[in-house]
C-alpha positions in Angstrom: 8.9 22.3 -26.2 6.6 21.8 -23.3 7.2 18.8 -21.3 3.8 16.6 -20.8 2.5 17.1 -17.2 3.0 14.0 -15.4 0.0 12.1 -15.3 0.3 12.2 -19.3 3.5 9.7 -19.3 3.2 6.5 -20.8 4.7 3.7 -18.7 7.5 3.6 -20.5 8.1 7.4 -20.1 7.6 7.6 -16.9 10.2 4.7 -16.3 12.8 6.9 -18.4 12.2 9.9 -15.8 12.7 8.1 -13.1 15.8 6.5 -13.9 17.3 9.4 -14.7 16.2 11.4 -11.2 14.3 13.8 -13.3 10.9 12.7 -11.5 10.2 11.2 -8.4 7.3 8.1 -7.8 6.4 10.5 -5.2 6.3 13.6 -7.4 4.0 11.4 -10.1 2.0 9.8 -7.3 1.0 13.5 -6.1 0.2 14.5 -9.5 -1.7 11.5 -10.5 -3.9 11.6 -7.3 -4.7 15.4 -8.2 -5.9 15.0 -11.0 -7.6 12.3 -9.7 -9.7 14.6 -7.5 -10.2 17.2 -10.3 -11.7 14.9 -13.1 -13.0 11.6 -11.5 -16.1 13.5 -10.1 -17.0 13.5 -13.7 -15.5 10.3 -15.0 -16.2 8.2 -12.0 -13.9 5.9 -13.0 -12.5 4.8 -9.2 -14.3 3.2 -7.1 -11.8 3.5 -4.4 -8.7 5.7 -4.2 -6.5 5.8 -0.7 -4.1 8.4 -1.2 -2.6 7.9 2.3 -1.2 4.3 1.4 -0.4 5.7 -2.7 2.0 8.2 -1.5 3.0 5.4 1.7 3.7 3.4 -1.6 5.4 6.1 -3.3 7.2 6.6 -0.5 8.7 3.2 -0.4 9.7 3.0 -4.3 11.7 6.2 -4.2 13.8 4.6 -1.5 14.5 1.5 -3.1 15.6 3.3 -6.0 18.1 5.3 -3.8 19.3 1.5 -2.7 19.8 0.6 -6.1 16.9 -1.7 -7.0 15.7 -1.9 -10.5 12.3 -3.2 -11.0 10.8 -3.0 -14.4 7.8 -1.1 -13.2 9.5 0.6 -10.1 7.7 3.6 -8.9 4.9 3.1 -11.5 1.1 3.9 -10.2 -1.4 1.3 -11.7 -5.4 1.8 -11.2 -6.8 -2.2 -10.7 -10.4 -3.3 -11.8 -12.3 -4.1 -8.7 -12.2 -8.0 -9.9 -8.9 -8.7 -9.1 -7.2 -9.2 -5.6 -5.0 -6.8 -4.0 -4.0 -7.5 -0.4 -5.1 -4.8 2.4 -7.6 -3.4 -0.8 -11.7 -3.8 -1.1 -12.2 -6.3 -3.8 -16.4 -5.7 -4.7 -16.8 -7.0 -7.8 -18.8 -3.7 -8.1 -21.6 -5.6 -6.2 -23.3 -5.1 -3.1 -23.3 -8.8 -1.9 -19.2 -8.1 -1.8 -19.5 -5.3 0.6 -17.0 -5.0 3.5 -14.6 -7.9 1.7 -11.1 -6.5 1.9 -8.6 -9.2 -0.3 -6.4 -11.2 2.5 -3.8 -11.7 -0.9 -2.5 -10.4 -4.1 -3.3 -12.0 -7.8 -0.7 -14.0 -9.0 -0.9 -11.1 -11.9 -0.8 -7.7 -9.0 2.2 -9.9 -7.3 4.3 -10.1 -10.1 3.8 -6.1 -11.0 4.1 -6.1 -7.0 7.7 -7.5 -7.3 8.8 -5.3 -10.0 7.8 -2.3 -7.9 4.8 -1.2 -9.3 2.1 0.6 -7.1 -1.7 0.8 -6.4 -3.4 3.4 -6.6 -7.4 3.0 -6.6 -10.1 0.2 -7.7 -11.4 0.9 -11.1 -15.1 0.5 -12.0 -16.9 -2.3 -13.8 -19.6 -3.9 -14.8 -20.9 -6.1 -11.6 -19.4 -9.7 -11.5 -18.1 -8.1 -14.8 -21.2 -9.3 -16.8 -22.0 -6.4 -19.2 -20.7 -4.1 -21.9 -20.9 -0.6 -20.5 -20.2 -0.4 -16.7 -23.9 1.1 -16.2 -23.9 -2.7 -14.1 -22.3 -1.3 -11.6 -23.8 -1.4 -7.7 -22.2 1.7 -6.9 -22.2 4.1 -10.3 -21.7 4.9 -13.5 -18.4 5.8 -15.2 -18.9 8.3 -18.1 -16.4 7.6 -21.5 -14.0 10.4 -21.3 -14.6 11.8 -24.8 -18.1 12.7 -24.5 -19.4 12.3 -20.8 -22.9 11.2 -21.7 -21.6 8.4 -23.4 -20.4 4.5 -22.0 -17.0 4.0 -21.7 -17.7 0.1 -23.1 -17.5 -2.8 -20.1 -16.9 -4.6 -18.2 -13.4 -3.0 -18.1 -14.8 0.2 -18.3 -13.0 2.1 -15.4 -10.1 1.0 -16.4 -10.3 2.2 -20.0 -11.7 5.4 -18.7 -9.1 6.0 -16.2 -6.4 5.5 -18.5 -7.8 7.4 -21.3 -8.5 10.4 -19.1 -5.1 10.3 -17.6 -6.0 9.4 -14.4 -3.8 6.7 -14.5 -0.6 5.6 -16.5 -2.4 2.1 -16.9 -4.8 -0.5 -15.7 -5.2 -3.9 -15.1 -8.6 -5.4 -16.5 -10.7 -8.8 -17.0 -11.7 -10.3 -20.3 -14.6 -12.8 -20.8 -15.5 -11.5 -24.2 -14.1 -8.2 -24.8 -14.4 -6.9 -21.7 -10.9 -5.5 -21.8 -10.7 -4.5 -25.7 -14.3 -3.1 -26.4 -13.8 -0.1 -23.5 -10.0 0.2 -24.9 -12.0 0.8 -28.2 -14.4 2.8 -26.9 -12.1 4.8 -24.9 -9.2 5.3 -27.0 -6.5 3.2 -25.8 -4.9 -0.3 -26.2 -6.4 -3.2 -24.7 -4.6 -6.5 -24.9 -6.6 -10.0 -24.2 -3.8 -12.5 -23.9 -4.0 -16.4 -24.8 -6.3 -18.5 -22.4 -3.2 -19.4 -19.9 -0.8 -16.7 -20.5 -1.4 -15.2 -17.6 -2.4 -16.8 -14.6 -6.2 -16.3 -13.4 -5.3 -17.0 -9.0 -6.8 -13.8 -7.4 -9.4 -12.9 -10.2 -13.1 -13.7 -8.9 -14.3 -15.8 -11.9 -17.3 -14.8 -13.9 -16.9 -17.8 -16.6 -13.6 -19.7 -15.4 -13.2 -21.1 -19.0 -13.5 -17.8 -20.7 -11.9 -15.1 -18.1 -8.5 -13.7 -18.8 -6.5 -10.8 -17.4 -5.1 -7.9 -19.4 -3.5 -4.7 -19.3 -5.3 -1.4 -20.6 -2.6 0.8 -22.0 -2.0 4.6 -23.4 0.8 2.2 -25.9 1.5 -0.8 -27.9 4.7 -0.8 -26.1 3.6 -0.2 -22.4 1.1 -3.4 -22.8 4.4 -5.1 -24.4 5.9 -4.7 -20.7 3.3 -5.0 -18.6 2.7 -8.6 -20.4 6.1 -9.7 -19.9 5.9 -9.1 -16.4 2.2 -10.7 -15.7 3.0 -13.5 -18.0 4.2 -17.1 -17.0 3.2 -20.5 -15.3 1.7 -20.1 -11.9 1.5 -24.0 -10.0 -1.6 -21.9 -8.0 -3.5 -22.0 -11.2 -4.5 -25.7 -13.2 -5.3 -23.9 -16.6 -1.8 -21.7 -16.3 0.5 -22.5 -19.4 3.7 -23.9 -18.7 5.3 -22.2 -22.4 8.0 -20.3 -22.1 7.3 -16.4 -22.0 8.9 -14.7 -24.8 10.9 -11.1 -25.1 7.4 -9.4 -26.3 9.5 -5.7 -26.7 12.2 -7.2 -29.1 9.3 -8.1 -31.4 8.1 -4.6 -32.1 8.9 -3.5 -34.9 8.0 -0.1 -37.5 7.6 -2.5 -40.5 5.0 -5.2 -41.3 7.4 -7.4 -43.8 6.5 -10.3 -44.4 3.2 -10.2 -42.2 0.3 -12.2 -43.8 -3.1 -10.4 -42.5 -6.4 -11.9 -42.5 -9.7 -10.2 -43.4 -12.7 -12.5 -42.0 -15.4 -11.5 -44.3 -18.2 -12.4 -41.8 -16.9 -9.9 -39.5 -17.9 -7.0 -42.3 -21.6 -7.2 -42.5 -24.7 -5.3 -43.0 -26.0 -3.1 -40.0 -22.3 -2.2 -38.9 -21.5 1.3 -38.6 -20.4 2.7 -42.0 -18.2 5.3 -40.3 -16.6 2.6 -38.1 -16.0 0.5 -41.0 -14.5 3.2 -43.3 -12.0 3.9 -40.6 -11.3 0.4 -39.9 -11.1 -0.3 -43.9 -8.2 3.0 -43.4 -6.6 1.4 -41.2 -6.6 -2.1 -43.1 -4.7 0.0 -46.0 -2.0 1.4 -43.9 -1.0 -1.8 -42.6 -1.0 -2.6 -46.4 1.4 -0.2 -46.9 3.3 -1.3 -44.0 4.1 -4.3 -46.0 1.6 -6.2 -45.0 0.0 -9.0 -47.1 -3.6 -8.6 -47.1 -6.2 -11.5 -47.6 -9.8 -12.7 -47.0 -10.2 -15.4 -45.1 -13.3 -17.5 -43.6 -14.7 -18.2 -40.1 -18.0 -19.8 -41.0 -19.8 -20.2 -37.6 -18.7 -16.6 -36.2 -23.3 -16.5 -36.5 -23.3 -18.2 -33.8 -20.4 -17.1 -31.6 -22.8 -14.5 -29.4 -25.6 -17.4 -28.7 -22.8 -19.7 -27.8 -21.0 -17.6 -25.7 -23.5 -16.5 -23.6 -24.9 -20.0 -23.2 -21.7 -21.3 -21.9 -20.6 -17.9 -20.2 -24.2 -18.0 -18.2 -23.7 -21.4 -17.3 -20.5 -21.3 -15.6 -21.4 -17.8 -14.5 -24.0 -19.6 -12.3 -22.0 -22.2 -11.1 -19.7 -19.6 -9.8 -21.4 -17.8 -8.3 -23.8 -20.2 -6.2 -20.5 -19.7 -3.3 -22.0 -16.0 -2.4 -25.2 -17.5 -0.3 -24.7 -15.2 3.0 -23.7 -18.4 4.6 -20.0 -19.0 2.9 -19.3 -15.5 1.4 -21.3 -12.6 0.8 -23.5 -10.1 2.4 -26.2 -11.6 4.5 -29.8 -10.6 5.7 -30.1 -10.1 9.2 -33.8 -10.5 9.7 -33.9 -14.2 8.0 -36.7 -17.0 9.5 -34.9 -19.9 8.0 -31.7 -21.0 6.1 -33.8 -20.7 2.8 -35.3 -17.4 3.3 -32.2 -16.2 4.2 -30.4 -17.6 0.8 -32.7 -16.2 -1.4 -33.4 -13.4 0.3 -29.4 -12.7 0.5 -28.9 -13.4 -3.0 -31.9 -10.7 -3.9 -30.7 -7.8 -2.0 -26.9 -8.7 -3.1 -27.2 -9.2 -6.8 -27.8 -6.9 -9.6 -30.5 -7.0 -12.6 -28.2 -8.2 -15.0 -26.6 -10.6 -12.9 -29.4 -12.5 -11.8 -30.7 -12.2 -15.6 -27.5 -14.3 -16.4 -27.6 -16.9 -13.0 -31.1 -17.5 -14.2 -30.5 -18.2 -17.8 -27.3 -20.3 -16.8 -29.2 -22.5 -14.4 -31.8 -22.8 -17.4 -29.3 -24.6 -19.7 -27.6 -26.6 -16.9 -31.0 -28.2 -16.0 -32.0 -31.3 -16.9 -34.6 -31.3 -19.4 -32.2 -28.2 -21.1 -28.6 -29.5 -20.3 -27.8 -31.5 -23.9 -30.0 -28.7 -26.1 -28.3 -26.0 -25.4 -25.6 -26.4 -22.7 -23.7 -29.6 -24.7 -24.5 -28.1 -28.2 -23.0 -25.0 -27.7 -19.9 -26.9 -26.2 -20.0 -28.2 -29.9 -20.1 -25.4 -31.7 -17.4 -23.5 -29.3 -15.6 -26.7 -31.0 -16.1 -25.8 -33.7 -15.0 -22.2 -33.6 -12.0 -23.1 -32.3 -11.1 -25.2 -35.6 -12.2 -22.2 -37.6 -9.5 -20.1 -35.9 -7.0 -22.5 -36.4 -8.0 -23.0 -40.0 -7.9 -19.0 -40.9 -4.3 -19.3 -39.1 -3.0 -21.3 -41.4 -3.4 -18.7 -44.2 -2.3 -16.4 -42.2 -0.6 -15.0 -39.1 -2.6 -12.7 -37.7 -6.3 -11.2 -38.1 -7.9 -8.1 -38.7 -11.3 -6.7 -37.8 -13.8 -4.3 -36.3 -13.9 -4.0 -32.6 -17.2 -3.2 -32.3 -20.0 -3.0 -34.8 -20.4 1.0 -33.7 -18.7 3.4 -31.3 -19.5 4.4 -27.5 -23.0 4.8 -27.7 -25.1 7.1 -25.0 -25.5 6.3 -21.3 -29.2 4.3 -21.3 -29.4 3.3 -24.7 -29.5 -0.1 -24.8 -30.1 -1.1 -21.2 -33.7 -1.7 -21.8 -32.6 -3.9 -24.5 -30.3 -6.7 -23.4 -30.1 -8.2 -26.9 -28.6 -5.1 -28.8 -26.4 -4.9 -25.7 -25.0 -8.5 -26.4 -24.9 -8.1 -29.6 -22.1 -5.2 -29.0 -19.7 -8.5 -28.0 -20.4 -9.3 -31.7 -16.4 -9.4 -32.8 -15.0 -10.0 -29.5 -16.9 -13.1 -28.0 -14.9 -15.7 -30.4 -11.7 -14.9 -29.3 -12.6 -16.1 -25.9 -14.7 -19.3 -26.8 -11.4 -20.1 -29.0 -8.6 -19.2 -26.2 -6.3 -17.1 -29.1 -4.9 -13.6 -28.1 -6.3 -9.9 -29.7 -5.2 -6.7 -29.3 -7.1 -3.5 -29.9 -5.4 -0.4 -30.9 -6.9 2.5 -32.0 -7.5 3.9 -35.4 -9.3 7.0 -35.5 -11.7 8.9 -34.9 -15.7 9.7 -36.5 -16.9 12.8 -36.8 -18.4 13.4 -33.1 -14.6 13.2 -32.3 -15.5 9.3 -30.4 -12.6 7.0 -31.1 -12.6 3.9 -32.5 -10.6 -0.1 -32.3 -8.6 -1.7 -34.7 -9.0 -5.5 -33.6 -5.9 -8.0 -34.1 -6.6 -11.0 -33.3 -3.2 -13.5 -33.3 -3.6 -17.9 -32.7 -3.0 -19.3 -29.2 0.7 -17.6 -27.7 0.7 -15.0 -30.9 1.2 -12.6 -28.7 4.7 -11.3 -30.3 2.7 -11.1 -33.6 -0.1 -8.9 -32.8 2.0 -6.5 -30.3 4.3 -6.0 -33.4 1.4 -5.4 -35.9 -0.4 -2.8 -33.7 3.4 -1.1 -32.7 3.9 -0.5 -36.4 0.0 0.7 -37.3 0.7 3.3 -34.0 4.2 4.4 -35.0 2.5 5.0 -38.5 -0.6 7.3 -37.3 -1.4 10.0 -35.2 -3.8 8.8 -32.7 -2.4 8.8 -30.0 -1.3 11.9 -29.7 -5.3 13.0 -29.2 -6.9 13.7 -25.8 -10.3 13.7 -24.4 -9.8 17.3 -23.3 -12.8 19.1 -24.5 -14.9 17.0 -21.8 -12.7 17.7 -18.9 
């Protein structure tokens, strides 16, 4: 049997080779970076790799392993979306206005994997400020979806899924808002896990919409998202909205069986206009976790209509609150050849931001203004209500959720950026997790017949985490998905 090359470990796998002195962090750094410089002119999924402090970081974990310590991700190479803190390490935002800002501090979430000896290796790619659905938002470039290179790779997450999917990394660390970190896992190919509003701590993330943004792993495994959860996870006294409940043992609850699982079907998230491919697969996938031993049942969530109008309502409105701080005068780039504190503001703000992230500043300060505020802003605060109650109804029949990802797969580089309402509308499925605070998980399911893969989505009620990780462990251990690579395209 040939032995995987390196860069093809899970995190878990990995782990097991280094424990036993069969690999060195080292030896999988090297390798990793590699192929790093062989396939990321294509993907483009870094936007930053020092190779110099990897290996310095390699380095360092290989020694403390000599001394005997025993992190839970010692030696491990993670790639980092460029949202999140890392101290010594550019944090962009994939935007100009960011330029030159190197983080002075870790993220609560990159100091705990920091503790249990995990590494950094490069900044991955995204959608600016994390606003979009493809990662063609970026200032700097585009990152191509590994499987079929003139196709997205899904956003704003997207060079984190693509990294991981391409083996350019064991896994990533990503932001979710409204599927940012589970519609590129779907698109790509791999897991993406959006944990509970809380569940992990937000300090160190640069907020898009504060009530709304969560941080997740992106993962080649159910159970490599398992650990990299149970390490993030926790209270964190730097954050207000940080949940105090206790963390669970998220790898004792995977399990190969579904016994005694009662699944819910939400009928409105089957409709007309959805891909019929991606639907037969997801309908295949629905049947083996049937015969799992799963219950299967159709339940309700009334108002999912209006989940995309409400979310980007309240997503634009706090999107524009937070980002009012990058004037030129406080943070951000800052036009030299300004004739007053005004000029210079807007003028800053112009050169710094992207299209789609004024589009959403603009609409956000739309809604927040007076003669707008209570029509849209304090009504869609209603219906997000609202939602939430429908969630916690359809939990009561059940304990955990099963639907589409997306409405289609990856779709080709340009196709809907002329459009911005068929782009939002691919944040269909995804948006109402976030507007409800509950936890989802997508796995993937298979594949359609252009060889693009495609997202099993299960969603699980505020803290469920335990619930979905063990449905999506058993549907993996019960198909062959993941043992398919991107290779064709590399």
């Amino acid at each position: 049997m040939t032995l995987p090359a390196w860069n093809e470990l899970t995190v878990h796998e990995a782990l097991a080779r280094l424990e036993q002195g069969d690999l060195t962090s080292q030896e999988l750094v090297t390798t990793l970076l590699g192929v790093i410089r062989e396939r990321d002119q294509q993907i483009q999924g870094y936007l930053e790799v020092d190779e110099a402090d990897a290996l310095r970081q390699a380095a360092a974990a290989d020694q403390l392993r000599k001394q005997g310590h025993k992190g839970q991700l010692l030696g491990i190479p993670l790639a980092i979306k460029d949202v999140l803190n890392v101290q010594g390490q550019s944090c962009r935002c994939a935007s100009h206005i960011l330029e030159g800002y190197r983080a002075p501090y870790d993220a609560t979430a990159v100091e705990r994997l920091r503790a249990e000896g995990a590494l950094f290796v490069g900044r991955a790619n995204m959608d600016e400020f994390a606003m979009g659905s493809t990662t063609e938002n970026s200032a700097f470039q585009v990152t191509r979806n590994p499987w079929d290179l003139q196709r997205v790779p899904g956003g704003s997450s997207g060079g984190s899924a693509a990294v991981v999917a391409a083996d350019e990394a064991l896994a990533a660390l990503g932001s979710d808002t409204g599927g940012s970190v589970r519609l590129p896992a779907a698109f790509c190919g791999c897991v993406g896990l959006k944990p509970t509003y809380g569940r992990i701590s937000r300090y160190g993330l640069t907020a898009f919409a504060s009530s709304l943004d969560q941080i997740g792993p992106l993962t080649k495994d159910i159970r490599d998202a398992a650990l990299l959860l149970q390490v993030m996870a926790g209270h964190d006294e730097r954050d207000a909205t940080s949940s105090p409940q206790p963390v669970p043992d998220y790898a004792a609850a995977l399990r190969k069986d579904l016994a005694g699982i009662k699944l819910g079907l939400p009928r409105e998230y089957f409709i007309a206009g959805m891909d019929a491919e991606v639907e037969q697969i997801v309908q295949q996938a629905i049947r083996q976790c049937e015969q799992l031993g799963a219950a299967i049942s159709e339940v309700s969530l009334p108002l999912t209509a209006f989940a995309v109008a409400t979310y980007y309502i309240i997503a634009c409105a706090e999107a524009s609150a937070n980002l009012a701080r990058f004037d030129g005068v406080r943070y951000g780039q800052r036009v030299k050849d300004a004739i007053d504190p005004l000029d210079m503001y807007t003028r800053s703000r112009a050169a710094g931001f992207g299209t789609e992230v004024k589009r959403r500043i603009i609409l956000g300060t739309y809604v927040l203004s007076s003669g707008y505020y209570e029509a849209y802003y304090c009504r869609a605060q209603k219906v997000r209500a609202r939602l939430r109650a429908d969630f916690v109804k359809a939990f009561q029949q059940c304990d955990a959720l099963l639907t589409p990802v997306a409405p289609t797969a990856a779709f080709r580089l340009g196709e809907k950026t002329a459009d911005p309402l068929q782009m939002y509308l691919s944040d269909i499925f995804t948006v109402a997790v976030n507007l409800s605070g509950v936890c989802a998980l997508s796995v993937p399911c298979g594949f359609t017949s252009a060889g693009l893969p495609v997202g099993l989505q299960v969603v699980g009620p505020a803290f469920g985490e335990e619930t979905i990780l063990r449905v999506g462990y058993a549907y993996e251990q019960s198909t062959p998905w993941l043992e398919r690579k991107p290779g064709r395209f590399l």
